[in-house]
N, CA, C and O atoms as a CHARMM CRD file, in Angstrom:
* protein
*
  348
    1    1 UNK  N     25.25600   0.47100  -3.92800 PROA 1      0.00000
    2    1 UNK  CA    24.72100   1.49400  -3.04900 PROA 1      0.00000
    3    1 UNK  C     24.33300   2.68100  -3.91400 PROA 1      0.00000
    4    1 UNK  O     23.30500   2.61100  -4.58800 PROA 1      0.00000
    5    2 UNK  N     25.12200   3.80400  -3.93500 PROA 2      0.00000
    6    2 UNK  CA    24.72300   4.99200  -4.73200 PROA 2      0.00000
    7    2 UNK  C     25.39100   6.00700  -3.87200 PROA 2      0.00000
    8    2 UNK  O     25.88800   5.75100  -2.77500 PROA 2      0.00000
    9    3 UNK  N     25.36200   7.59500  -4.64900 PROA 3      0.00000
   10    3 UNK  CA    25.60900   8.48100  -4.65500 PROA 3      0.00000
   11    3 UNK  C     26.07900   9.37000  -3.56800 PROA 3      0.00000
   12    3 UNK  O     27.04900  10.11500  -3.42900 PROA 3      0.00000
   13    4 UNK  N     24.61500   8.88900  -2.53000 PROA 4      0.00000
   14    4 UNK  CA    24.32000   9.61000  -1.32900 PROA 4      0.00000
   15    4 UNK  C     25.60200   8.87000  -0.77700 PROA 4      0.00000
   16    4 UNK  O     26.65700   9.49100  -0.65300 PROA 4      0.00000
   17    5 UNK  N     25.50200   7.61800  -0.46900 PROA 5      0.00000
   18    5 UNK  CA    26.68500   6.51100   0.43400 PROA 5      0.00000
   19    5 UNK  C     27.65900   7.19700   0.13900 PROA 5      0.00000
   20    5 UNK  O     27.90900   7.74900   1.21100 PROA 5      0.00000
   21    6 UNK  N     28.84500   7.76700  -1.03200 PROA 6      0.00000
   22    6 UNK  CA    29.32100   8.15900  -1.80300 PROA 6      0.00000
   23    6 UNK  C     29.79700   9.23500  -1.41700 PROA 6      0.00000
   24    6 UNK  O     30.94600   9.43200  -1.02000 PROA 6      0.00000
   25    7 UNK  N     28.71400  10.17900  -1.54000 PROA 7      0.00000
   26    7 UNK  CA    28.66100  11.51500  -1.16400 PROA 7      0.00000
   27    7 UNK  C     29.49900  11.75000   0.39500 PROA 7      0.00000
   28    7 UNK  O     30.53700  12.36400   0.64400 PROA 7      0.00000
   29    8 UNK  N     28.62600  11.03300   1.22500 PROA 8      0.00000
   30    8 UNK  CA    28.30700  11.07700   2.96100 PROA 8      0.00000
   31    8 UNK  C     29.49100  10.55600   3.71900 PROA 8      0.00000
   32    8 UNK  O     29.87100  10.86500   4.84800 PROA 8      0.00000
   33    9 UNK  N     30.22700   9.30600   2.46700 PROA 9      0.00000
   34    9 UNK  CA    31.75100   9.05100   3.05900 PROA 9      0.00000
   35    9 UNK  C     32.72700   9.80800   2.82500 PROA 9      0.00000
   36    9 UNK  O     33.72800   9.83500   3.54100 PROA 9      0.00000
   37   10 UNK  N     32.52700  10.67000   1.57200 PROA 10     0.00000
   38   10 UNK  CA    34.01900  11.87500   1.19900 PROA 10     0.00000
   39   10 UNK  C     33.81900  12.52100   2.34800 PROA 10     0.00000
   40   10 UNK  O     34.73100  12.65700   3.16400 PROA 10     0.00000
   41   11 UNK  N     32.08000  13.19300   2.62500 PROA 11     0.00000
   42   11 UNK  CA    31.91800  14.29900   3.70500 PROA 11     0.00000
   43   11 UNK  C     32.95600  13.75900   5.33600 PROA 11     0.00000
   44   11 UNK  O     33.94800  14.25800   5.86700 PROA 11     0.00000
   45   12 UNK  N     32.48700  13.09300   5.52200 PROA 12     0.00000
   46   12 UNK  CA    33.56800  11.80500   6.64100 PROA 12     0.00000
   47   12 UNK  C     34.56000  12.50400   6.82500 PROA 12     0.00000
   48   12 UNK  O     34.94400  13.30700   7.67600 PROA 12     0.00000
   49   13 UNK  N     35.16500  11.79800   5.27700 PROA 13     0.00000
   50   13 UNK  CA    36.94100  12.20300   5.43800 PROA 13     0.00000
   51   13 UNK  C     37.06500  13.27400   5.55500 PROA 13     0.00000
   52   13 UNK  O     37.98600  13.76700   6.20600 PROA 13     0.00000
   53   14 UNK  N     36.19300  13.91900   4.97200 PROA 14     0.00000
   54   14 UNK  CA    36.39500  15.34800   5.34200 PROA 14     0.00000
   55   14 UNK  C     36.40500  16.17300   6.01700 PROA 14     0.00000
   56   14 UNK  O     37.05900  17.21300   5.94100 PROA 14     0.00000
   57   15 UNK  N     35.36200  15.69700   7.12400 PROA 15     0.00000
   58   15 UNK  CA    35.47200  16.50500   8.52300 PROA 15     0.00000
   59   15 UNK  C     36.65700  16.18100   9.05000 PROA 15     0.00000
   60   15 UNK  O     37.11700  17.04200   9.80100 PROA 15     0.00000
   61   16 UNK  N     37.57000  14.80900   8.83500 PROA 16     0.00000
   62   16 UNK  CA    38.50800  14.37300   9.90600 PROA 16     0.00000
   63   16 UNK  C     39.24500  15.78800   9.23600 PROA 16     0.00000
   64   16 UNK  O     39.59400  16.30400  10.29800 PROA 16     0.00000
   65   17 UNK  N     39.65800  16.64200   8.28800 PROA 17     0.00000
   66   17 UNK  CA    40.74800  17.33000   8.07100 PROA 17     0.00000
   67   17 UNK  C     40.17700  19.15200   8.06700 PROA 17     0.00000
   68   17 UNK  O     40.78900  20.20800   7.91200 PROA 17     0.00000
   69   18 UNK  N     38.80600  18.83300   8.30400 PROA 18     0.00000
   70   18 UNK  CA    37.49400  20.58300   8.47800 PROA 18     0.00000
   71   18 UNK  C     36.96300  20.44200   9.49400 PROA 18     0.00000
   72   18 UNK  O     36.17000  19.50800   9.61200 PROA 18     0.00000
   73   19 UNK  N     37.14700  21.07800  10.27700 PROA 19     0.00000
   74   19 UNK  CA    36.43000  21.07300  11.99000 PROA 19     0.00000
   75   19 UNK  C     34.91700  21.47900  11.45200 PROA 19     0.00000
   76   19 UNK  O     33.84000  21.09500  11.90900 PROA 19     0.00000
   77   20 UNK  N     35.07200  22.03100  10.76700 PROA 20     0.00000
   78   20 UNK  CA    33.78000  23.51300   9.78900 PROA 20     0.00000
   79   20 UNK  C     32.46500  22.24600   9.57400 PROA 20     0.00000
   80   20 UNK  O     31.29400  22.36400   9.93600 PROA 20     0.00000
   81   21 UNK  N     32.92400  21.38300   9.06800 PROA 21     0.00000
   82   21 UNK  CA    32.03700  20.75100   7.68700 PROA 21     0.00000
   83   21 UNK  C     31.05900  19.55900   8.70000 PROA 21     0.00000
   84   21 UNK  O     31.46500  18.82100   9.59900 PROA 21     0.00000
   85   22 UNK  N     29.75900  19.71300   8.18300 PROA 22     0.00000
   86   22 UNK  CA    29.01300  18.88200   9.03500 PROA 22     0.00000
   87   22 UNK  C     28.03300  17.86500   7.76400 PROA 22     0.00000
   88   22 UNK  O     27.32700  18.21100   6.81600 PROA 22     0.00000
   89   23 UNK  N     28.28900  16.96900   8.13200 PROA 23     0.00000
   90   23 UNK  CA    27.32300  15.67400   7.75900 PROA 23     0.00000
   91   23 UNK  C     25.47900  15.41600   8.18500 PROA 23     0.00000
   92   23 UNK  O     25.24800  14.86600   9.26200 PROA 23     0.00000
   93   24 UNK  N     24.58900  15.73100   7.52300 PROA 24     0.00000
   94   24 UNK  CA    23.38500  15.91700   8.29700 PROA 24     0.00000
   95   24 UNK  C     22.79300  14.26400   6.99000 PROA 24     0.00000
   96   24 UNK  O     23.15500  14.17800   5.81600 PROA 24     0.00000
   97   25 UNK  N     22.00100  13.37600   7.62100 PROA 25     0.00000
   98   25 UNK  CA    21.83600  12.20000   7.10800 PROA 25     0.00000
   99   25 UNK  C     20.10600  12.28000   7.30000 PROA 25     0.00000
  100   25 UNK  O     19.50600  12.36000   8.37200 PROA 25     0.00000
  101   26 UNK  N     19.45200  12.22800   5.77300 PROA 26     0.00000
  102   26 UNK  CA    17.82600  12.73500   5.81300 PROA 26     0.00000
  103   26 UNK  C     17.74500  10.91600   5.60500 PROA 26     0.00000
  104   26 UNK  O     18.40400  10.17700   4.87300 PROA 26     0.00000
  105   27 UNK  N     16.79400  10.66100   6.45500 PROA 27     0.00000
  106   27 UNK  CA    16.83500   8.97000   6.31000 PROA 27     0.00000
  107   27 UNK  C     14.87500   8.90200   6.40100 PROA 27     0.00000
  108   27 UNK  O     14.16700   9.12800   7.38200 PROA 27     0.00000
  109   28 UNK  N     14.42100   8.47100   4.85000 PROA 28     0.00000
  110   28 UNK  CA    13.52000   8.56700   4.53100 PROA 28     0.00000
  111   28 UNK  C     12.39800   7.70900   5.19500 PROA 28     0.00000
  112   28 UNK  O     11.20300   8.00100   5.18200 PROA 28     0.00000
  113   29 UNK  N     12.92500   6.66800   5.74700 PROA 29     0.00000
  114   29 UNK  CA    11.81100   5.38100   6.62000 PROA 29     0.00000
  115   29 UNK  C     12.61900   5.02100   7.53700 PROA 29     0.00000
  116   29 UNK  O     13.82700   4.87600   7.35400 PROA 29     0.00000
  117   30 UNK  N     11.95100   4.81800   8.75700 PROA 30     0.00000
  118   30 UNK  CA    12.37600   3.76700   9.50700 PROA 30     0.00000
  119   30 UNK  C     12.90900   2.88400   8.85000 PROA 30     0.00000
  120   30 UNK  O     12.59500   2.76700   7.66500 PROA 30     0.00000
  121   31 UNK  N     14.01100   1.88200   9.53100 PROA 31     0.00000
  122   31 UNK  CA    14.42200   0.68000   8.80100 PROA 31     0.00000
  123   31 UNK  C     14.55600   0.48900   6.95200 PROA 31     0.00000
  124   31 UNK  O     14.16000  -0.37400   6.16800 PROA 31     0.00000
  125   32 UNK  N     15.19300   1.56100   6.82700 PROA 32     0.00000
  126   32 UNK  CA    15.69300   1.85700   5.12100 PROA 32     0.00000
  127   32 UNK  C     16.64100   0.76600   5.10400 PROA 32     0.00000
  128   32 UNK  O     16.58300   0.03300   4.11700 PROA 32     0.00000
  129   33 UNK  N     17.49500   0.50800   5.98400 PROA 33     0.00000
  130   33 UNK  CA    18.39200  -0.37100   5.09700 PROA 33     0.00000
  131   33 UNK  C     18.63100  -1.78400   6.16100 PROA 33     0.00000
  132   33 UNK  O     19.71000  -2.15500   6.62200 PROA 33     0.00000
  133   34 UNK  N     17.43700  -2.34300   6.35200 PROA 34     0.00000
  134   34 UNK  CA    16.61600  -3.78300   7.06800 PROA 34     0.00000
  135   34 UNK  C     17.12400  -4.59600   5.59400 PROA 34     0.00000
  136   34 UNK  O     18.10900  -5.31800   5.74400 PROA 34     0.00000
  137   35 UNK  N     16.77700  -4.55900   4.77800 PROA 35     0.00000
  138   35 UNK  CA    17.11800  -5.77300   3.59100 PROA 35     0.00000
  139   35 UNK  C     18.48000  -5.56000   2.41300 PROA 35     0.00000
  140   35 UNK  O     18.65900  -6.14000   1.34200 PROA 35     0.00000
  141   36 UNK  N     19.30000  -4.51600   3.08500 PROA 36     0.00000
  142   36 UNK  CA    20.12300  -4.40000   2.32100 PROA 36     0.00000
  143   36 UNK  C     21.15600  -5.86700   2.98100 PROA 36     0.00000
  144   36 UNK  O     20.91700  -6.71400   3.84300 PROA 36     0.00000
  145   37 UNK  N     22.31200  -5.61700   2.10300 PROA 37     0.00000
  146   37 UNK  CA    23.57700  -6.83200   2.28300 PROA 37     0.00000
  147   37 UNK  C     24.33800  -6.81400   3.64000 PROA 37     0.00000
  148   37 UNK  O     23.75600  -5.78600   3.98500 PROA 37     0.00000
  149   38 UNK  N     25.00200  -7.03200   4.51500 PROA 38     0.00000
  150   38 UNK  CA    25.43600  -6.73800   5.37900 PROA 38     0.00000
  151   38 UNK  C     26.55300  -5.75900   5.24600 PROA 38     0.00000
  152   38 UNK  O     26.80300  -4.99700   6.18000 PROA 38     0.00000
  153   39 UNK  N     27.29000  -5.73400   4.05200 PROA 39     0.00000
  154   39 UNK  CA    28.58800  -5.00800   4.46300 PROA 39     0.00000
  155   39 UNK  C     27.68900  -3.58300   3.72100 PROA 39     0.00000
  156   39 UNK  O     28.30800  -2.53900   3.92500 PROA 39     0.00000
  157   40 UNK  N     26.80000  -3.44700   3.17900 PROA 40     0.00000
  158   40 UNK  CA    26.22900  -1.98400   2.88100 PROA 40     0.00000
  159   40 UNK  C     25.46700  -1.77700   4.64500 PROA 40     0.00000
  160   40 UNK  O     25.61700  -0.67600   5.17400 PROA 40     0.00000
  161   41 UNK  N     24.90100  -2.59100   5.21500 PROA 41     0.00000
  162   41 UNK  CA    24.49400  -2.14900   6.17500 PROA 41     0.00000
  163   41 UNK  C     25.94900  -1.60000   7.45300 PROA 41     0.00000
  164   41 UNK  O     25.99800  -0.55800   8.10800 PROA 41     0.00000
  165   42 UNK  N     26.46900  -2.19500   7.43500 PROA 42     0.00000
  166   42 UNK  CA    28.01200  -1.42300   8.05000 PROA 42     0.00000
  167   42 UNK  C     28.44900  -0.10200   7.42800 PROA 42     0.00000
  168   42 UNK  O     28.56700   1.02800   7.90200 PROA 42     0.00000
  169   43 UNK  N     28.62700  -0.54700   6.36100 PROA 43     0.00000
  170   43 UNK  CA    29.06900   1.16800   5.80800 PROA 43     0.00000
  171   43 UNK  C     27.87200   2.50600   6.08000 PROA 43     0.00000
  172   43 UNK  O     28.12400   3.70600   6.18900 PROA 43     0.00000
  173   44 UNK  N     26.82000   1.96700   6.12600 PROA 44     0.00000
  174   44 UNK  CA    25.41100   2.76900   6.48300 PROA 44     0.00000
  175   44 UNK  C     25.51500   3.23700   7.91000 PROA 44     0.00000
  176   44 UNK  O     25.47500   4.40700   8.29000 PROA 44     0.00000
  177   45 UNK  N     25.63700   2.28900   8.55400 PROA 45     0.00000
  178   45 UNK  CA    25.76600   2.78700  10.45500 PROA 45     0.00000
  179   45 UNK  C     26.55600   3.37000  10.63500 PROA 45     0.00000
  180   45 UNK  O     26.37700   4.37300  11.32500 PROA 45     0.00000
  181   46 UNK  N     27.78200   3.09100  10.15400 PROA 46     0.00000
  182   46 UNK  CA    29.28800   3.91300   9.95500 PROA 46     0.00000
  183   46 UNK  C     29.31600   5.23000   9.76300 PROA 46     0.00000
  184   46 UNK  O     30.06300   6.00100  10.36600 PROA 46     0.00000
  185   47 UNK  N     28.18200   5.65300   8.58400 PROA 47     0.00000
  186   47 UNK  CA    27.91400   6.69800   8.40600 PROA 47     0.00000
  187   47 UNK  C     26.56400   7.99200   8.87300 PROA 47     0.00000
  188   47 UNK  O     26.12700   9.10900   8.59800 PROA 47     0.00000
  189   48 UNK  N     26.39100   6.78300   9.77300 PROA 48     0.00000
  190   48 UNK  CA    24.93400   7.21800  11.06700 PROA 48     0.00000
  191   48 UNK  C     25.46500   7.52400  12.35300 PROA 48     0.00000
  192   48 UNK  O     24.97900   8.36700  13.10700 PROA 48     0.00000
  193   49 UNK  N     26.44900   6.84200  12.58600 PROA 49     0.00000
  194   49 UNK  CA    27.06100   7.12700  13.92900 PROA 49     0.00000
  195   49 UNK  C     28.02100   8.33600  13.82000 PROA 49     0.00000
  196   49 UNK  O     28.21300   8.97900  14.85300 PROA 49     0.00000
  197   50 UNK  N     28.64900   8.71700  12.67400 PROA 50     0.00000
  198   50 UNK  CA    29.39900   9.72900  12.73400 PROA 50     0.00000
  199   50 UNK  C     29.15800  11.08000  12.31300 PROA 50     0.00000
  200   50 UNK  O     29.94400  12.02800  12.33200 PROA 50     0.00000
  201   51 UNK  N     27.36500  11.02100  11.73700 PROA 51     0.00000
  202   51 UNK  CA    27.04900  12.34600  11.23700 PROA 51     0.00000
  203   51 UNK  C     26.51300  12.91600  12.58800 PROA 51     0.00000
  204   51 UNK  O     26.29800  12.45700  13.71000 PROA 51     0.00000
  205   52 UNK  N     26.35400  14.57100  11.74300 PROA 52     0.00000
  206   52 UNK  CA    26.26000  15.21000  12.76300 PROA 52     0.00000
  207   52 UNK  C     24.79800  15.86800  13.78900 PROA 52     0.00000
  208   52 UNK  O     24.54900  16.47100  14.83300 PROA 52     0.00000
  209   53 UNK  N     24.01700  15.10000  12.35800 PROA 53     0.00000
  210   53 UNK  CA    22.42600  15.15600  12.54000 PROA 53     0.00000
  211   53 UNK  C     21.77300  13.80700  11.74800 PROA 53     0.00000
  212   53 UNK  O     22.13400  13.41000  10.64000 PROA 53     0.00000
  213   54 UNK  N     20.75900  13.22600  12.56900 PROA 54     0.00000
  214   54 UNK  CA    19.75600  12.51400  11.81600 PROA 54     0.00000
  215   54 UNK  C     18.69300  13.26700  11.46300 PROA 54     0.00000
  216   54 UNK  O     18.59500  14.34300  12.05200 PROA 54     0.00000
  217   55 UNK  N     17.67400  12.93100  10.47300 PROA 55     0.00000
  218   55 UNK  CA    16.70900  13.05600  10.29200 PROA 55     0.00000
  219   55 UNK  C     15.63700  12.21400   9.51700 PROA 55     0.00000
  220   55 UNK  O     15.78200  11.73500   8.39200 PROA 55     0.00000
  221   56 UNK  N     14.81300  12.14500  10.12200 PROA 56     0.00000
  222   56 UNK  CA    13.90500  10.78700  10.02400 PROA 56     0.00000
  223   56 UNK  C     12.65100  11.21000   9.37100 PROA 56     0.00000
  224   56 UNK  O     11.83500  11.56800  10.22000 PROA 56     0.00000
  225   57 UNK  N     12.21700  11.29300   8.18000 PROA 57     0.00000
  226   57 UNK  CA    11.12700  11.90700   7.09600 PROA 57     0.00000
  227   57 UNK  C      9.78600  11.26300   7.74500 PROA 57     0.00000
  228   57 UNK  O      8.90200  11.83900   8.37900 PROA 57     0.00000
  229   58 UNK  N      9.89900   9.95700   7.41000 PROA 58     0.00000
  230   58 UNK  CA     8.76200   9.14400   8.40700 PROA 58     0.00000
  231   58 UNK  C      9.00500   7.37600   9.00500 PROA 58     0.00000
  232   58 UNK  O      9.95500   6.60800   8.85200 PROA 58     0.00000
  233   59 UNK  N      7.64300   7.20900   9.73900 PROA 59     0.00000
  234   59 UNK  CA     7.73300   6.01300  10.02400 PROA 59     0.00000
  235   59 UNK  C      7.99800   4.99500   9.60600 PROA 59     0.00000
  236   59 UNK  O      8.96200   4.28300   9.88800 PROA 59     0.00000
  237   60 UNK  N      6.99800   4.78600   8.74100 PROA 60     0.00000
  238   60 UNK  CA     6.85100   4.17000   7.55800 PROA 60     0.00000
  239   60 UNK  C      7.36700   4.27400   6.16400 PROA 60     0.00000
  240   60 UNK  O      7.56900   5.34100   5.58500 PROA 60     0.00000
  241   61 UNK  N      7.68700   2.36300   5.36900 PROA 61     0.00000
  242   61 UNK  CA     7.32600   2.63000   3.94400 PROA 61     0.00000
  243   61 UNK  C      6.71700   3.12700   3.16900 PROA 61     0.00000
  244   61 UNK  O      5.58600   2.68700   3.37600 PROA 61     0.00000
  245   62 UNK  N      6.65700   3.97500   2.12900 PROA 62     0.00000
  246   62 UNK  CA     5.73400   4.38200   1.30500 PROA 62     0.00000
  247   62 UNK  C      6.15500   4.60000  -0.29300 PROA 62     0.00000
  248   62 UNK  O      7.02800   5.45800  -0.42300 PROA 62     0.00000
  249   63 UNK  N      5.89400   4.24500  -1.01100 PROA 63     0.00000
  250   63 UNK  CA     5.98200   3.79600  -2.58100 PROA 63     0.00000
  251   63 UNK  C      6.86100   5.09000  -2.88700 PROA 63     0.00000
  252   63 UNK  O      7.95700   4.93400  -3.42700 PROA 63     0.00000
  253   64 UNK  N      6.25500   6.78500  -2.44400 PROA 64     0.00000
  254   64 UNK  CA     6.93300   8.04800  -2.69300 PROA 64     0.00000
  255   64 UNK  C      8.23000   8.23400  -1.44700 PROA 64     0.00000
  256   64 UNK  O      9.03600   9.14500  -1.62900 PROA 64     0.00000
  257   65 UNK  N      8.33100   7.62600  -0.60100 PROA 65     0.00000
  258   65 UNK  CA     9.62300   7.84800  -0.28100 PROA 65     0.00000
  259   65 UNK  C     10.54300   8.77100  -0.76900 PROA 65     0.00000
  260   65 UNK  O     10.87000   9.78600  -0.15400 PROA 65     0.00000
  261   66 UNK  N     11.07000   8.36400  -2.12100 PROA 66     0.00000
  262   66 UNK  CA    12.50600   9.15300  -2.59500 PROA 66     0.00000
  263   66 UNK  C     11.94000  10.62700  -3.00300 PROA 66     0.00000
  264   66 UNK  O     12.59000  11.66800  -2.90000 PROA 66     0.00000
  265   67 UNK  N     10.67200  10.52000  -3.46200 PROA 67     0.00000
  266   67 UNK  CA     9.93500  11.74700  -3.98900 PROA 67     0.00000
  267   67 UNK  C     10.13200  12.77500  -2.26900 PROA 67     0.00000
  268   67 UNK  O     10.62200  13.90200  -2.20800 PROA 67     0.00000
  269   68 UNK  N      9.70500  12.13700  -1.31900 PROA 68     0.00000
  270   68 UNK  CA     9.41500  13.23100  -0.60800 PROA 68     0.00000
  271   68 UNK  C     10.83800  13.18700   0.58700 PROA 68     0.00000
  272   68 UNK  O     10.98500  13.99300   1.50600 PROA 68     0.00000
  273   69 UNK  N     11.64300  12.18800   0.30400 PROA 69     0.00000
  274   69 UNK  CA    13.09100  12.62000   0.28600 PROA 69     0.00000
  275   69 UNK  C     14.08200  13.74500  -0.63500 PROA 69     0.00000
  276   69 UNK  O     14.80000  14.51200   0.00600 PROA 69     0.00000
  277   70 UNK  N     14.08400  13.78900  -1.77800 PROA 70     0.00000
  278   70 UNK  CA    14.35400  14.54500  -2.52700 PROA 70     0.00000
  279   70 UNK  C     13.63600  15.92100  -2.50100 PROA 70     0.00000
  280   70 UNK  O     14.39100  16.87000  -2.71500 PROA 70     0.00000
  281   71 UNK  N     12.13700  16.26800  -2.24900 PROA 71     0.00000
  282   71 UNK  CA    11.46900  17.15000  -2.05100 PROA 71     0.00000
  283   71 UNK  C     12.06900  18.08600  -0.39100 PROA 71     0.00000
  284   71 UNK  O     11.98700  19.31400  -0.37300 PROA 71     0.00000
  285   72 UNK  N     12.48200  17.51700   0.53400 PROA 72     0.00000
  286   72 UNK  CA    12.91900  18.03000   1.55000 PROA 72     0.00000
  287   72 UNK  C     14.24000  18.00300   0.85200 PROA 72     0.00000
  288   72 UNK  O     14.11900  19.05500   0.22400 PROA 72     0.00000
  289   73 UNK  N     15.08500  17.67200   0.61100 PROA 73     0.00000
  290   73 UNK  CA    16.52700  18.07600   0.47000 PROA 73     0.00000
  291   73 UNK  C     16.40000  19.44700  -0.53200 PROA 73     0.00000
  292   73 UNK  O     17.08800  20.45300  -0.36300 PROA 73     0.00000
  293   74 UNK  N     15.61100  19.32300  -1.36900 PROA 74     0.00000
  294   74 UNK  CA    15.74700  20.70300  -2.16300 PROA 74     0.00000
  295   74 UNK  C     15.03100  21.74300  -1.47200 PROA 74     0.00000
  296   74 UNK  O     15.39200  22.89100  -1.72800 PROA 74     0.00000
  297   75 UNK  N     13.95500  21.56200  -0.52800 PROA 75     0.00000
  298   75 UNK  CA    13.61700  22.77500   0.26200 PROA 75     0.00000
  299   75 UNK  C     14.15800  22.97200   1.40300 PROA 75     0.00000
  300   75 UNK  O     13.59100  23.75500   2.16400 PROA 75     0.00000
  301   76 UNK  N     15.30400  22.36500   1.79500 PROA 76     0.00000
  302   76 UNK  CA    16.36000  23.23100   2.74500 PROA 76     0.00000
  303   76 UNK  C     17.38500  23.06700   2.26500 PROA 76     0.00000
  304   76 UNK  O     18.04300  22.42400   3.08300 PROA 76     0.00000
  305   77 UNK  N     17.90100  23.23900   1.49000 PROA 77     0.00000
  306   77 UNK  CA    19.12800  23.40800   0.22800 PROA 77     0.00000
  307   77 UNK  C     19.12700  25.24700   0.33700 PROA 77     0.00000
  308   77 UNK  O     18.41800  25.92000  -0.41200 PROA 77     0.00000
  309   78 UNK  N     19.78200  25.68900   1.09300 PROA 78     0.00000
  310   78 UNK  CA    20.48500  26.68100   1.41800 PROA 78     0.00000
  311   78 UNK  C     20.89600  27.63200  -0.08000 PROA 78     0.00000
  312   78 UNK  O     20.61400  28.82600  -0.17800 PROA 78     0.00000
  313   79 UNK  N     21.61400  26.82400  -1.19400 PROA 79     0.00000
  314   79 UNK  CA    22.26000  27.07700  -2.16900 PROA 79     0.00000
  315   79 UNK  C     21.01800  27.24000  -3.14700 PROA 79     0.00000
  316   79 UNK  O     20.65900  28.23800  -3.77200 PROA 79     0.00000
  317   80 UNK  N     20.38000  25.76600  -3.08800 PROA 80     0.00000
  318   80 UNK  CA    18.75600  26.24500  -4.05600 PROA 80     0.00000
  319   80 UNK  C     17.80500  27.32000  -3.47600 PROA 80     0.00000
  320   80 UNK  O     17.12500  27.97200  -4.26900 PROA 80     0.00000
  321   81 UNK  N     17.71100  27.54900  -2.13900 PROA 81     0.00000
  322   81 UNK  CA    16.98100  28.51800  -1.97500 PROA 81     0.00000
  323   81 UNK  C     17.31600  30.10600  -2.20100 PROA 81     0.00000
  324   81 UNK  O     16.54500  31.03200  -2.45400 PROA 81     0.00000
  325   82 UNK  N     18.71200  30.09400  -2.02500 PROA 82     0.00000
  326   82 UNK  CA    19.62000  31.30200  -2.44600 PROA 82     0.00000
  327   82 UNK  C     19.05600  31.45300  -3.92400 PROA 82     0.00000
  328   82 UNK  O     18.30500  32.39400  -4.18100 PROA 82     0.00000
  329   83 UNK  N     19.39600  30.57900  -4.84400 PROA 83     0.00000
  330   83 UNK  CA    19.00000  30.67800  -6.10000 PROA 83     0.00000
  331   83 UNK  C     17.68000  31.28200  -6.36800 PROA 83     0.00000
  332   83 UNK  O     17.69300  32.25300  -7.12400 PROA 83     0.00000
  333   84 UNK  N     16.80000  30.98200  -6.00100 PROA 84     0.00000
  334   84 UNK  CA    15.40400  30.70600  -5.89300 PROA 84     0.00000
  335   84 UNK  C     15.06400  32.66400  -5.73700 PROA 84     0.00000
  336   84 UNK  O     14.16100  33.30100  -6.28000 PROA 84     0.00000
  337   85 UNK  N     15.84400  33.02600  -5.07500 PROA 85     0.00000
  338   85 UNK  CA    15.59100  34.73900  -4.67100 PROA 85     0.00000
  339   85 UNK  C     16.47800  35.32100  -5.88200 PROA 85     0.00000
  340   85 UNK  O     16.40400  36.54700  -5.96600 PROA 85     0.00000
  341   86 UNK  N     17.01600  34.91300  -6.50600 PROA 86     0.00000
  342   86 UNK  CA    17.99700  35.08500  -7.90400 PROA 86     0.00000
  343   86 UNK  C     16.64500  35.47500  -8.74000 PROA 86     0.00000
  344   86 UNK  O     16.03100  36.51900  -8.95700 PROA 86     0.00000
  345   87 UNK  N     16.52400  34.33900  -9.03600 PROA 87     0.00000
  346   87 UNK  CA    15.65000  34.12500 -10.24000 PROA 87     0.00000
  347   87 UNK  C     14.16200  34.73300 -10.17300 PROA 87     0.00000
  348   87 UNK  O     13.39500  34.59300 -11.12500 PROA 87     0.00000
């Protein structure tokens, strides 16, 4: 899997013990994880059903996907945009 999976399950445990802390899941295509393995597709829903926001980039496949996944996470990145008035 990777990072994000990773990331999105500590966040999990973590709300069970931070009322505070919210899980928001940027899900770059429709049907992102249609050809993954089954037990990554469980741990994936697992972690769709319990966040606290979806968000759906687009319909469709497209070759830039991660590009314009990564491009939205850093322009509402709260912490990078803070920075951003720093510098």
């Amino acid at each position: 899997m990777g990072v994000d999976i990773w990331c999105a399950e500590i966040i999990l445990d973590l709300k069970q013990k931070y009322n505070d802390i919210e899980l928001y899941c940027i899900i770059p295509f429709e049907n992102q994880a249609e050809k993954w393995k089954n037990e990554h597709k469980l741990i994936n829903n697992n972690i769709l059903k319990n966040c606290n926001q979806k968000i759906l980039l687009q319909k469709y496949f497209t070759s830039d996907y991660y590009i314009k996944r990564n491009k939205f996470l850093v322009e509402k990145s709260s912490v990078i945009n803070m920075m951003k008035n720093i510098i």
